[in-house]
GUTORBA-56154 format. One line per 4 residues: number of its first residue (from 1); their letters; for each residue x, y, z of N, C-alpha, C, O. Coordinates in nm, 2 decimals. Layout:
NUM) a) X,Y,Z,X,Y,Z,X,Y,Z,X,Y,Z; ... $
END
This chain:
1) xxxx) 8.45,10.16,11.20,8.49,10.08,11.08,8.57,9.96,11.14,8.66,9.99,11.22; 8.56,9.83,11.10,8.56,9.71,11.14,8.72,9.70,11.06,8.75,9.78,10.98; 8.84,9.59,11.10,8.95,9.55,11.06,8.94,9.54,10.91,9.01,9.59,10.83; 8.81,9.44,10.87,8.80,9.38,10.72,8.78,9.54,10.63,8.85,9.57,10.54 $
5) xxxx) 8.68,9.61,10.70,8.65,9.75,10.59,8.82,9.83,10.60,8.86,9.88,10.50; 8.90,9.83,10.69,8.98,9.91,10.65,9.11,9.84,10.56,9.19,9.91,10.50; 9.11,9.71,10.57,9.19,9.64,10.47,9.11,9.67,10.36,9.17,9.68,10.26; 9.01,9.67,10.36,8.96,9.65,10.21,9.00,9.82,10.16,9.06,9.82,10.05 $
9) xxxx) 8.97,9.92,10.22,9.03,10.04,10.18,9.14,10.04,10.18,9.18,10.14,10.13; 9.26,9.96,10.22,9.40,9.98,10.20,9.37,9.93,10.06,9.35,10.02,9.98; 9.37,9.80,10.01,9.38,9.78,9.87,9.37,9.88,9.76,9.44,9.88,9.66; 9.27,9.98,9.80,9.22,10.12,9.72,9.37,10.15,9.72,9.43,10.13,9.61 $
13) xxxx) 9.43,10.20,9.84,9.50,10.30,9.84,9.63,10.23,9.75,9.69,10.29,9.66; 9.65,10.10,9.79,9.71,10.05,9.71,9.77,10.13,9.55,9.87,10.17,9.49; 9.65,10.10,9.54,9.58,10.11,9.38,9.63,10.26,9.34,9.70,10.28,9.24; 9.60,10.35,9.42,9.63,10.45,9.39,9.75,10.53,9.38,9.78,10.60,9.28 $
17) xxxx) 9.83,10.51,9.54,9.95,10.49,9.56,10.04,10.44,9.41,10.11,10.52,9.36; 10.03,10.31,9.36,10.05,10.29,9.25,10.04,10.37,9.08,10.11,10.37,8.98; 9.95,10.41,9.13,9.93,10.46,8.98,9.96,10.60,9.01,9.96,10.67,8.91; 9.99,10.68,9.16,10.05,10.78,9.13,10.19,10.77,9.08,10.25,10.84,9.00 $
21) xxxx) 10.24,10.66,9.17,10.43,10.66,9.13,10.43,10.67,9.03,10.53,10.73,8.99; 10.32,10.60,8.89,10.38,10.51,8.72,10.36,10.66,8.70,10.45,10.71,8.62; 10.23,10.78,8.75,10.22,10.89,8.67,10.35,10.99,8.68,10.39,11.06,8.59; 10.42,10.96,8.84,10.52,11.07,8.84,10.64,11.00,8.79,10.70,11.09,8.74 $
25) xxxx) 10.71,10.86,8.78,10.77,10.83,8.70,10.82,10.85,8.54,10.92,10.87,8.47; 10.69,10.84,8.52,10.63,10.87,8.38,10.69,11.06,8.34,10.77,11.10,8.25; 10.65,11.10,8.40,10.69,11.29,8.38,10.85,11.31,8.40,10.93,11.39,8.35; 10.87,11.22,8.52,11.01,11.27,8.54,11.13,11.18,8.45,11.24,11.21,8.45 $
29) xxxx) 11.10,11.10,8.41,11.18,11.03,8.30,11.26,11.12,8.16,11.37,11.11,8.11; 11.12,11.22,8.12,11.19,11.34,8.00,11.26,11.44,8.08,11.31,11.53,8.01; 11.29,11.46,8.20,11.37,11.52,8.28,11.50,11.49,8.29,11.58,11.58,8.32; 11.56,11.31,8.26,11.66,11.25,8.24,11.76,11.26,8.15,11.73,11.25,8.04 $
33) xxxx) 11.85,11.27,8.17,11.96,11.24,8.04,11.93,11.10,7.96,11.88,11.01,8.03; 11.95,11.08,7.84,11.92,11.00,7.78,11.97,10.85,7.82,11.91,10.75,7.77; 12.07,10.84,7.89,12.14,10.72,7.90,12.11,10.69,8.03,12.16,10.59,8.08; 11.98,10.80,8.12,11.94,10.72,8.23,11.83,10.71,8.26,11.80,10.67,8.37 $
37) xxxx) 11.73,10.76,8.15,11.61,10.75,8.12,11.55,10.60,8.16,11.43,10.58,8.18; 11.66,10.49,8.18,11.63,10.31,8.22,11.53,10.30,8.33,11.43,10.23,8.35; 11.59,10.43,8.40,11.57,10.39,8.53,11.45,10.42,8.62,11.41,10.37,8.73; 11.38,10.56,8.50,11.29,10.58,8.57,11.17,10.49,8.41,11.05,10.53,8.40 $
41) xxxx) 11.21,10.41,8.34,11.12,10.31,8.30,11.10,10.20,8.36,10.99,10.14,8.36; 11.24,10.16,8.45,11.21,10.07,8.49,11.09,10.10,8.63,10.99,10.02,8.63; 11.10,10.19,8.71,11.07,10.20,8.86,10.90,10.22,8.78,10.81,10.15,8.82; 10.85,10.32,8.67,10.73,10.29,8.59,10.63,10.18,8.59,10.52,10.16,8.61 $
45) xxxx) 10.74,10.11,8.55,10.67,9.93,8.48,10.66,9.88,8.59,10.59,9.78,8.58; 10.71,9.92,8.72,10.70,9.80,8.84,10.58,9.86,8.87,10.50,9.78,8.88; 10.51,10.06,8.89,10.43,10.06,8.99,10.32,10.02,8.91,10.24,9.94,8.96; 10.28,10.07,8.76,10.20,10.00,8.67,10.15,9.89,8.67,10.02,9.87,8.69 $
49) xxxx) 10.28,9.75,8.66,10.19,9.63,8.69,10.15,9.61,8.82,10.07,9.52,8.85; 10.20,9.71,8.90,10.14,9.73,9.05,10.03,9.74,9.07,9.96,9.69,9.16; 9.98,9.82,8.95,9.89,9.94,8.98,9.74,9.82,8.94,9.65,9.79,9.02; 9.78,9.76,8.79,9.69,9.66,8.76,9.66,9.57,8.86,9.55,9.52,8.87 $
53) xxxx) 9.74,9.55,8.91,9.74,9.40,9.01,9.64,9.42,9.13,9.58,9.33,9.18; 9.64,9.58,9.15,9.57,9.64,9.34,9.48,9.65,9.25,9.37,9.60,9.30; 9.48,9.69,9.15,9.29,9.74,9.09,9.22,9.58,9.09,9.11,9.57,9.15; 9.26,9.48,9.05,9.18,9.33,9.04,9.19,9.30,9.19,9.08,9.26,9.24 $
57) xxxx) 9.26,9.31,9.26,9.25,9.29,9.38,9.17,9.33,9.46,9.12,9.25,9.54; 9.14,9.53,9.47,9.04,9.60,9.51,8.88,9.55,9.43,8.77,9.56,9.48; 8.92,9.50,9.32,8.74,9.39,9.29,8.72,9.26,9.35,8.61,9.21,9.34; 8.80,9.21,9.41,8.86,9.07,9.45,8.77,9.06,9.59,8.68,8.98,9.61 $
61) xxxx) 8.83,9.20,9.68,8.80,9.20,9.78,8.67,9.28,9.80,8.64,9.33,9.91; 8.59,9.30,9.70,8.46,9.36,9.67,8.46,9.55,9.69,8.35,9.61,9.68; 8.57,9.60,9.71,8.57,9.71,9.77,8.49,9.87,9.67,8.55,9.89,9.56; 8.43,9.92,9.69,8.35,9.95,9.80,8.24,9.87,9.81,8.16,9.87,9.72 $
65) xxxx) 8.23,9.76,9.95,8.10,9.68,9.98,8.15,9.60,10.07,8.26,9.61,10.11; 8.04,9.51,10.11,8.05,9.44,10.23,8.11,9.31,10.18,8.07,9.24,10.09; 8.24,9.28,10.30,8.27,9.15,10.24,8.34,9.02,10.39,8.34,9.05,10.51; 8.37,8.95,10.35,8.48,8.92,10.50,8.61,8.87,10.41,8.63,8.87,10.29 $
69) xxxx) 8.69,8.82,10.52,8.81,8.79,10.51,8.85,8.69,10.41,8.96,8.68,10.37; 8.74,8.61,10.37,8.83,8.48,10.31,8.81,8.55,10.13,8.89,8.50,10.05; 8.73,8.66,10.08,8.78,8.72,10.00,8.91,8.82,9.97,8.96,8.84,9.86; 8.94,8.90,10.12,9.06,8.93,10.14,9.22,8.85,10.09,9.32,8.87,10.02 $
73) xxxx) 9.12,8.70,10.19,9.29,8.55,10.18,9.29,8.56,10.01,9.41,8.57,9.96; 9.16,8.56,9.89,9.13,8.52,9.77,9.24,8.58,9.72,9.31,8.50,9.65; 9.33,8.75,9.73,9.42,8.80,9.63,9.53,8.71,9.63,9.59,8.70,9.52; 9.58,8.66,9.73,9.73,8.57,9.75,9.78,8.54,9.59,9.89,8.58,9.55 $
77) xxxx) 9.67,8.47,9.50,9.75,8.43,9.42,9.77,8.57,9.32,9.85,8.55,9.23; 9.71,8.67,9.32,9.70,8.79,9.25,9.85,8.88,9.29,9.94,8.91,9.21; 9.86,8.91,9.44,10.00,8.89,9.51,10.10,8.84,9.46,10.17,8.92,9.40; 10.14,8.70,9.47,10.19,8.71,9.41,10.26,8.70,9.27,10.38,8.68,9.23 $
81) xxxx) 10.13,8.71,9.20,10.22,8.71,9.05,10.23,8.87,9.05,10.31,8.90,8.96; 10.19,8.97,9.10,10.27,9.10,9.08,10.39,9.06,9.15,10.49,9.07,9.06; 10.44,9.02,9.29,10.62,8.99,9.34,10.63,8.95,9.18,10.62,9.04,9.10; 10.66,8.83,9.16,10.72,8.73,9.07,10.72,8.85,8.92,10.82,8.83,8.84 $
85) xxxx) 10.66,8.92,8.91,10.70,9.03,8.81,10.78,9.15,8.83,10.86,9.20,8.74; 10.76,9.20,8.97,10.83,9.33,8.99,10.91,9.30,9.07,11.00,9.39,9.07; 10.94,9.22,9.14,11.05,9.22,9.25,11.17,9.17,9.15,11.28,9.18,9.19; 11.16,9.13,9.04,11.33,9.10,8.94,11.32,9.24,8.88,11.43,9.29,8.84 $
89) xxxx) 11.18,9.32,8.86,11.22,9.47,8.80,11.30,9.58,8.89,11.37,9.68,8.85; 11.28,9.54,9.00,11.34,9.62,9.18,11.45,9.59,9.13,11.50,9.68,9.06; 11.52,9.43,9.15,11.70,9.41,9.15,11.73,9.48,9.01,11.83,9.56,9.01; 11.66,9.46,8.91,11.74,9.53,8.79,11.77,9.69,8.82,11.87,9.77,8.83 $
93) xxxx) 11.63,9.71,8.84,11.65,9.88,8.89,11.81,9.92,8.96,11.91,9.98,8.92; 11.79,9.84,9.10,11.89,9.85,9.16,12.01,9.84,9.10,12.09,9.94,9.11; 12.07,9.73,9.03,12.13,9.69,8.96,12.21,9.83,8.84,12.33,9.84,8.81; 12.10,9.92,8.80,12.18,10.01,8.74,12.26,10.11,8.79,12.36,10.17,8.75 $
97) xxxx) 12.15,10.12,8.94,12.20,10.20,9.00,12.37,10.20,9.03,12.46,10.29,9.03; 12.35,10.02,9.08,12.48,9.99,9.18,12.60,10.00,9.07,12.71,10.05,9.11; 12.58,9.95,8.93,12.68,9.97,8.84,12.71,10.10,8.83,12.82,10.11,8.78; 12.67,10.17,8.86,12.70,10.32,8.89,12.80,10.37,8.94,12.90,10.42,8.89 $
101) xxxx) 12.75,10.35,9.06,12.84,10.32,9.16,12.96,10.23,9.20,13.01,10.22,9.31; 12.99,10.15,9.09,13.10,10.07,9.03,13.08,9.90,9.10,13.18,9.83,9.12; 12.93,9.87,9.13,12.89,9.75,9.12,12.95,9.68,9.01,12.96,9.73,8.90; 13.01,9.50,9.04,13.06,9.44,8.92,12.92,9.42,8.84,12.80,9.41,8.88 $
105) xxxx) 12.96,9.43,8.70,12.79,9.36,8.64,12.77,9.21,8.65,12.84,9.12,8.68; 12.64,9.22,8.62,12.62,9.03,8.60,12.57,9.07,8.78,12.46,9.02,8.78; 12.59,9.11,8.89,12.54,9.12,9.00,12.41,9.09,8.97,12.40,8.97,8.96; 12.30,9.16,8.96,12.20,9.18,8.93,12.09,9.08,8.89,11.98,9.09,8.92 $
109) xxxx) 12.17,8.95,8.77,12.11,8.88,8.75,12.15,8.74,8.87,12.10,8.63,8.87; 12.24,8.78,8.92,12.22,8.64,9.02,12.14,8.67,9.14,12.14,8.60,9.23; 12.07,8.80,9.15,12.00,8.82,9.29,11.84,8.81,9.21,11.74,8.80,9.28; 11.84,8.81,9.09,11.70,8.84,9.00,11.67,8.66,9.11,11.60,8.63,9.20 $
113) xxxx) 11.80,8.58,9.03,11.71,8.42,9.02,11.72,8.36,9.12,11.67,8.25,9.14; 11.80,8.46,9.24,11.77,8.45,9.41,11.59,8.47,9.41,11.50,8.39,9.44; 11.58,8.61,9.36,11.46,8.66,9.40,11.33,8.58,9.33,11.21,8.61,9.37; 11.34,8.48,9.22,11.23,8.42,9.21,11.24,8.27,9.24,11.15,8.20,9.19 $
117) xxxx) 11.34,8.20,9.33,11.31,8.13,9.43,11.27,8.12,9.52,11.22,8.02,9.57; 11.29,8.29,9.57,11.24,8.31,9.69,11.08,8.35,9.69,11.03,8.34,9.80; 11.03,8.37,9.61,10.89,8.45,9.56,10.82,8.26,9.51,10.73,8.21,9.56; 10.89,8.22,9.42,10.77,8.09,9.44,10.77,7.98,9.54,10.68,7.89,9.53 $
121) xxxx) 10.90,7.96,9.65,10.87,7.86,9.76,10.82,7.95,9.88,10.79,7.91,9.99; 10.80,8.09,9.82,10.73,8.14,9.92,10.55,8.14,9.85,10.48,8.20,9.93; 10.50,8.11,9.78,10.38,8.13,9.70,10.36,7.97,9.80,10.30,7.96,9.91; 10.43,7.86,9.74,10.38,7.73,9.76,10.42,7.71,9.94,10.38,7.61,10.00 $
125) xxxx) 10.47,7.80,10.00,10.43,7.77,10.12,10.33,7.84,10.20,10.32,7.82,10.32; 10.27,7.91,10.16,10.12,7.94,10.17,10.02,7.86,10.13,9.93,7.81,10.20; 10.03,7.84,9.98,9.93,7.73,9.96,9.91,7.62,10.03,9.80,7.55,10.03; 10.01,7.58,10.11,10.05,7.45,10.20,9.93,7.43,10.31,9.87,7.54,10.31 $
129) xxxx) 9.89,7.32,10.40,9.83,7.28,10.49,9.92,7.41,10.55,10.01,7.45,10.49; 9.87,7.50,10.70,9.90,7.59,10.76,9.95,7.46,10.87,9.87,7.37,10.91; 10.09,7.47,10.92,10.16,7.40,11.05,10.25,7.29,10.94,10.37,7.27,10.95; 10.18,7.24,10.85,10.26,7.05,10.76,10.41,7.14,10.76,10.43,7.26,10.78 $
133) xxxx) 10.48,7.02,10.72,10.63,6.99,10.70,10.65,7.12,10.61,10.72,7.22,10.64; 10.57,7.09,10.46,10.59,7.15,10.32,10.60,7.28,10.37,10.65,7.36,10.29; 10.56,7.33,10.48,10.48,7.49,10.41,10.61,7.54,10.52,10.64,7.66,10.51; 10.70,7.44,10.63,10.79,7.50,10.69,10.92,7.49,10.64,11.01,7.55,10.70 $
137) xxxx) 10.93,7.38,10.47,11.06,7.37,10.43,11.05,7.50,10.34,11.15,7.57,10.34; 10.94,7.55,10.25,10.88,7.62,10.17,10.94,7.78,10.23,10.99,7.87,10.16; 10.92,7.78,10.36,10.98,7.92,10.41,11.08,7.93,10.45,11.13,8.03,10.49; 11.14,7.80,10.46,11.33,7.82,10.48,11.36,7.86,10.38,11.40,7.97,10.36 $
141) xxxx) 11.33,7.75,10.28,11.39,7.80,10.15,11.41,7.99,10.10,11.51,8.06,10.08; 11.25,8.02,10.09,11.23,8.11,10.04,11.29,8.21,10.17,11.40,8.27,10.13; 11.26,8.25,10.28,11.39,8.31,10.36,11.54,8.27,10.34,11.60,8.37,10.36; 11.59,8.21,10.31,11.76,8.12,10.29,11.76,8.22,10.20,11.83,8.32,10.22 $
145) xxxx) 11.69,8.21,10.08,11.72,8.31,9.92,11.70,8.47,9.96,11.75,8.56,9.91; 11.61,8.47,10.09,11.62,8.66,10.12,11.77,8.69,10.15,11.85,8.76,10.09; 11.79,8.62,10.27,11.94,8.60,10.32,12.06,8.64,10.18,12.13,8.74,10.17; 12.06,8.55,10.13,12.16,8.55,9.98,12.13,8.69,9.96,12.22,8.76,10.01 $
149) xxxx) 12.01,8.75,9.88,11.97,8.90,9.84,12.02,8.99,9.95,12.10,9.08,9.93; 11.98,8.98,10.05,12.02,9.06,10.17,12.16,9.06,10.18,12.22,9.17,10.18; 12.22,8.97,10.19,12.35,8.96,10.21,12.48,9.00,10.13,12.59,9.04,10.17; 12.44,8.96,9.98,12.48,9.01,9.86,12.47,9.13,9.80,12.56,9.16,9.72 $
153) xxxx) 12.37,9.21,9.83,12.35,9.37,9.85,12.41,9.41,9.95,12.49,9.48,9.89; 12.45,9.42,10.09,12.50,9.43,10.20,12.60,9.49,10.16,12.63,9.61,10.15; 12.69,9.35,10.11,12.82,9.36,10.07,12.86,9.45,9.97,12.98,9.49,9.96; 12.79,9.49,9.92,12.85,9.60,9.74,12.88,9.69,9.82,12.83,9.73,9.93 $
157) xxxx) 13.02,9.75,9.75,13.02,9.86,9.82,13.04,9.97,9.68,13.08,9.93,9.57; 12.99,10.14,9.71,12.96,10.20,9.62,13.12,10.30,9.61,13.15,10.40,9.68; 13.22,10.24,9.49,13.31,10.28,9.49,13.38,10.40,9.38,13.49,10.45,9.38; 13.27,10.41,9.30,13.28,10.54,9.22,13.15,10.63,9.21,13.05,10.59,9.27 $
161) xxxx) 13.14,10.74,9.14,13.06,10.81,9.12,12.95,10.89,9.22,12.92,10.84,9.33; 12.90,11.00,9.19,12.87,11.08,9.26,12.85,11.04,9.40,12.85,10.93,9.46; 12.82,11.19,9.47,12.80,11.13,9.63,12.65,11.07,9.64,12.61,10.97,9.71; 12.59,11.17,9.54,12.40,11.17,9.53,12.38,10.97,9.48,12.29,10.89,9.50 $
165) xxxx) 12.53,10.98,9.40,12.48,10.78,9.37,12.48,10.70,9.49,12.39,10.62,9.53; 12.64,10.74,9.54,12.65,10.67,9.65,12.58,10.65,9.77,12.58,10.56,9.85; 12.50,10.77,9.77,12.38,10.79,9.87,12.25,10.70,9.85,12.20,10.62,9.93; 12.21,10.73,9.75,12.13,10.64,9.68,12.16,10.48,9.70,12.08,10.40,9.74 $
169) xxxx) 12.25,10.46,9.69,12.30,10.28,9.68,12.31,10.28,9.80,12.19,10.24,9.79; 12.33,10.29,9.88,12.34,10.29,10.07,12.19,10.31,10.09,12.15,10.24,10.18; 12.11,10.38,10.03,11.98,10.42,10.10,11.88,10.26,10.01,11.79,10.21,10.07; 11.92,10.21,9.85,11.83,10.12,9.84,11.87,9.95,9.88,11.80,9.85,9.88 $
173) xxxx) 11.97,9.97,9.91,12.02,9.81,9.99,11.91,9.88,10.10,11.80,9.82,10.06; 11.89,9.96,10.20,11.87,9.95,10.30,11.69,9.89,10.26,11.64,9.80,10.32; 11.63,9.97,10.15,11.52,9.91,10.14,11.48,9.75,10.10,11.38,9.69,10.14; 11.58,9.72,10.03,11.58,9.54,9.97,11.65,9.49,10.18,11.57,9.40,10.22 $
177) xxxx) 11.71,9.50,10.23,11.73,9.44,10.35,11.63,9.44,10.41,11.58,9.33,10.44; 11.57,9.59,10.46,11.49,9.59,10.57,11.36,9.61,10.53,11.25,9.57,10.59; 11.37,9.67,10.43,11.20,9.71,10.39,11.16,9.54,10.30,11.05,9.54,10.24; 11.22,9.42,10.28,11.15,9.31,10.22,11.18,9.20,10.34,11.14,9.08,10.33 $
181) xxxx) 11.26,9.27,10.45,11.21,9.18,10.59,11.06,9.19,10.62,11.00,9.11,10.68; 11.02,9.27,10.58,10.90,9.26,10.62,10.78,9.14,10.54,10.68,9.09,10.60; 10.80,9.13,10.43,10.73,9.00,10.40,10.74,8.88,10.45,10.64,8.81,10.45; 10.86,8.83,10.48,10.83,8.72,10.56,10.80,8.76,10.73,10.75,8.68,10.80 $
185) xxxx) 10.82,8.85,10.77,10.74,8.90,10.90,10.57,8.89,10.92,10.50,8.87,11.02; 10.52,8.92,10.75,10.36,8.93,10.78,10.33,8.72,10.75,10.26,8.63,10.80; 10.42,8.72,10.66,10.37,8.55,10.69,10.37,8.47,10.79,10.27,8.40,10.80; 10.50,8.47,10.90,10.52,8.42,11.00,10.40,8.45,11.13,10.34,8.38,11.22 $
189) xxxx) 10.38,8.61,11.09,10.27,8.65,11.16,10.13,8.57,11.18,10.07,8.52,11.28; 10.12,8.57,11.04,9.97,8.52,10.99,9.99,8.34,11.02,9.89,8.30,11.08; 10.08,8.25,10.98,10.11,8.15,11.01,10.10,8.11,11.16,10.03,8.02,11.20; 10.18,8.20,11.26,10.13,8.20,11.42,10.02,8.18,11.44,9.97,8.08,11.47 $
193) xxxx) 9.95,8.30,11.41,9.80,8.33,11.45,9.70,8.23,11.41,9.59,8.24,11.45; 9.75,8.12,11.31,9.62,8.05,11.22,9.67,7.92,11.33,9.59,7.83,11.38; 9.78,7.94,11.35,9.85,7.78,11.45,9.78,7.78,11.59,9.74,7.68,11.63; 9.76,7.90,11.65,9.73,7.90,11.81,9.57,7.96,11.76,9.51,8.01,11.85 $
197) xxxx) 9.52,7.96,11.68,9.38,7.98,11.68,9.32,7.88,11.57,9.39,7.84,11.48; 9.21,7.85,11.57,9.12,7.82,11.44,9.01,7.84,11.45,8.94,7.77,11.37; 8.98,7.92,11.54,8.84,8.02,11.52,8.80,8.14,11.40,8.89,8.20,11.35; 8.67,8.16,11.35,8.62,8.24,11.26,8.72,8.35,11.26,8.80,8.36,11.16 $
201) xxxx) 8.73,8.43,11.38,8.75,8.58,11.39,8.90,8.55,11.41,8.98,8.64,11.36; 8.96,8.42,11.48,9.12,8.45,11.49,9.20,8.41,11.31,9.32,8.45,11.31; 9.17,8.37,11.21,9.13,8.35,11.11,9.14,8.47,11.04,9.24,8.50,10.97; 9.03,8.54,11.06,9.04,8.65,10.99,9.11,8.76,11.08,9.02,8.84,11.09 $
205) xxxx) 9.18,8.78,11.13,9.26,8.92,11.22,9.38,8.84,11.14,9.45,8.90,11.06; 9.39,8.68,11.17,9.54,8.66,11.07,9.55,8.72,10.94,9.64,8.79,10.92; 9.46,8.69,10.85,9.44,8.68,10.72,9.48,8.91,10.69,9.58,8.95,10.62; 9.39,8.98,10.76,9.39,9.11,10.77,9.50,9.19,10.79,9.53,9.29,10.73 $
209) xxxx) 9.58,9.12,10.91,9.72,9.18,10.98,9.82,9.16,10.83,9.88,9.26,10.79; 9.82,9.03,10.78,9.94,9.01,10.65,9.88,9.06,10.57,9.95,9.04,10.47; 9.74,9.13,10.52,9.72,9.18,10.41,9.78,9.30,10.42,9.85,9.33,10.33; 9.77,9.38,10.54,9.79,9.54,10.56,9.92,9.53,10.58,9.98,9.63,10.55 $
213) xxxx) 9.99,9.45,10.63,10.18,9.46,10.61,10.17,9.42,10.50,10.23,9.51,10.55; 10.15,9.37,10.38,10.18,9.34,10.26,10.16,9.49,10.18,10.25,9.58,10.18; 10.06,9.50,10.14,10.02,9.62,10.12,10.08,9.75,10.12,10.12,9.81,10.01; 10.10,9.80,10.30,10.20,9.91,10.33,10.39,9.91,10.26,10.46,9.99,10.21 $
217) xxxx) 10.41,9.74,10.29,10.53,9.70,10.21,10.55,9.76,10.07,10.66,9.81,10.04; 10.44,9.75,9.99,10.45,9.72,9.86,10.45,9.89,9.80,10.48,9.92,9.68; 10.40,9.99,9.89,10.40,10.12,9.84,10.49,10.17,9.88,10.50,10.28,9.84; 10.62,10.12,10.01,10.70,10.16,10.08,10.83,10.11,9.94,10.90,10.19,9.89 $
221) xxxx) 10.82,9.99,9.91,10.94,9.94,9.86,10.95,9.94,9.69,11.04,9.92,9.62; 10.81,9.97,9.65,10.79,10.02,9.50,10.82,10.16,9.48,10.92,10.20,9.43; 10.70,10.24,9.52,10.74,10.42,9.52,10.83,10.44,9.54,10.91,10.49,9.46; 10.88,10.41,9.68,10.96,10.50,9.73,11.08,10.42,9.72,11.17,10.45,9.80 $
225) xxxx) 11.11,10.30,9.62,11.23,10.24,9.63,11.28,10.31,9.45,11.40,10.32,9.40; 11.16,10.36,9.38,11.16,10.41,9.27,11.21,10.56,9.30,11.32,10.58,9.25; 11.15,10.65,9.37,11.19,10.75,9.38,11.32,10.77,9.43,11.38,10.86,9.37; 11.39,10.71,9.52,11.52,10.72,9.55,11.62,10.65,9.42,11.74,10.64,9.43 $
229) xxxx) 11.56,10.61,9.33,11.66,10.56,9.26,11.70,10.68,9.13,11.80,10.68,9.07; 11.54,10.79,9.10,11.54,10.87,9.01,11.65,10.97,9.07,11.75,11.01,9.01; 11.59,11.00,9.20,11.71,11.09,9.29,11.85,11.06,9.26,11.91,11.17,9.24; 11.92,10.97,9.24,12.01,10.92,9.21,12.05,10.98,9.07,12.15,11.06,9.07 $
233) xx) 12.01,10.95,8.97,12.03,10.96,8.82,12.02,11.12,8.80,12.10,11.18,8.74; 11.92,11.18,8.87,11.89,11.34,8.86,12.01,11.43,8.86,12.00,11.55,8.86 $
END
């Protein structure tokens, strides 16, 4: 099995991955007390539009069938309009959590309109000439705004309520710091690789490598940034 067929089967799993979280979200929500029932709606609606997003995606990239890479490059813009939907559903999530845990409120909405600066100068520095000016001011920006989120989560500290919360809030900063370093890691990646090559095959290994760190990302920091948050409320 060739790099392109198993990206194109990651997308599947994507897909599935997704729509198992919305099903077990979904069940464990009537498990809830009523006043925290939010939480497991919210982590729902993220893997859901998740779930939509990997299924057009998995037709995108023709899967199951024969395809190459520049149908793979084709989801980017599919990409990101699920970020630009679920990544402000992530901070809110988080956001109830941290209030929980005696986060000030109003937190939550200044890391939302971090997080959709960072998601469309990161959109438009892809679209960019690969190496031009645009597409290296495009990723400061949008890194500078991870920084802010990263750094502003960092700092909360979890100063009331249970230990299971406070555990929780220590364990989902850890995922917004280190588990959404990874998206600008698969760009940087793929941006290298297109700079020191412009061959067919170096081309597509770029294009493949940032689909499958995208990808693994997105069921790492949806599901399982969902499930640790229900843990919490339980």
């Amino acid at each position: 099995m060739d790099l392109v067929s198993i990206t194109q089967a990651l997308f599947m799993l994507g897909f599935v991955a997704m729509a198992a979280g919305t099903f077990y979200f979904v069940l464990e929500r009537n498990e809830l007390k009523p006043e925290h029932r939010a939480t497991a709606t919210y982590a729902a609606l993220i893997t859901f539009i998740a779930a939509i997003m990997y299924w057009q995606m998995k037709d995108i990239v023709a899967f199951p069938g024969v395809t190459d890479a520049a149908h793979i490059g084709a989801t980017m813009p599919v990409r990101y309009l699920d970020w630009v939907l679920t990544t402000p559903l992530l901070l809110i999530e988080f956001g109830v959590i941290a209030t929980l845990a005696g986060a000030a409120k109003g937190t939550a909405y200044r890391l939302v309109l971090a997080d959709i600066v960072m998601v469309i100068t990161g959109y438009f520095g892809e679209i960019g000439s690969v190496g031009s000016v645009g597409n290296y001011v495009n990723f400061v920006i949008s890194s500078l705004a991870w920084v802010y989120i990263a750094y502003t989560i960092w700092k909360l500290k979890a100063t009331k309520g249970s230990a299971q919360v406070k555990k929780a809030v220590n364990n989902m900063k850890k995922f917004v710091i280190f588990g959404w370093a990874i998206y600008p890691i698969g760009t940087a990646i793929q941006e290298f690789l297109e700079l020191n090559g412009t061959d067919a095959k170096t081309i597509e290994l770029s294009i493949c490598i940032a689909a499958i760190i995208y990808v693994i990302a997105d069921i790492v920091n949806k599901v399982g940034f969902g499930i640790v948050a229900l843990k919490a409320v339980k």
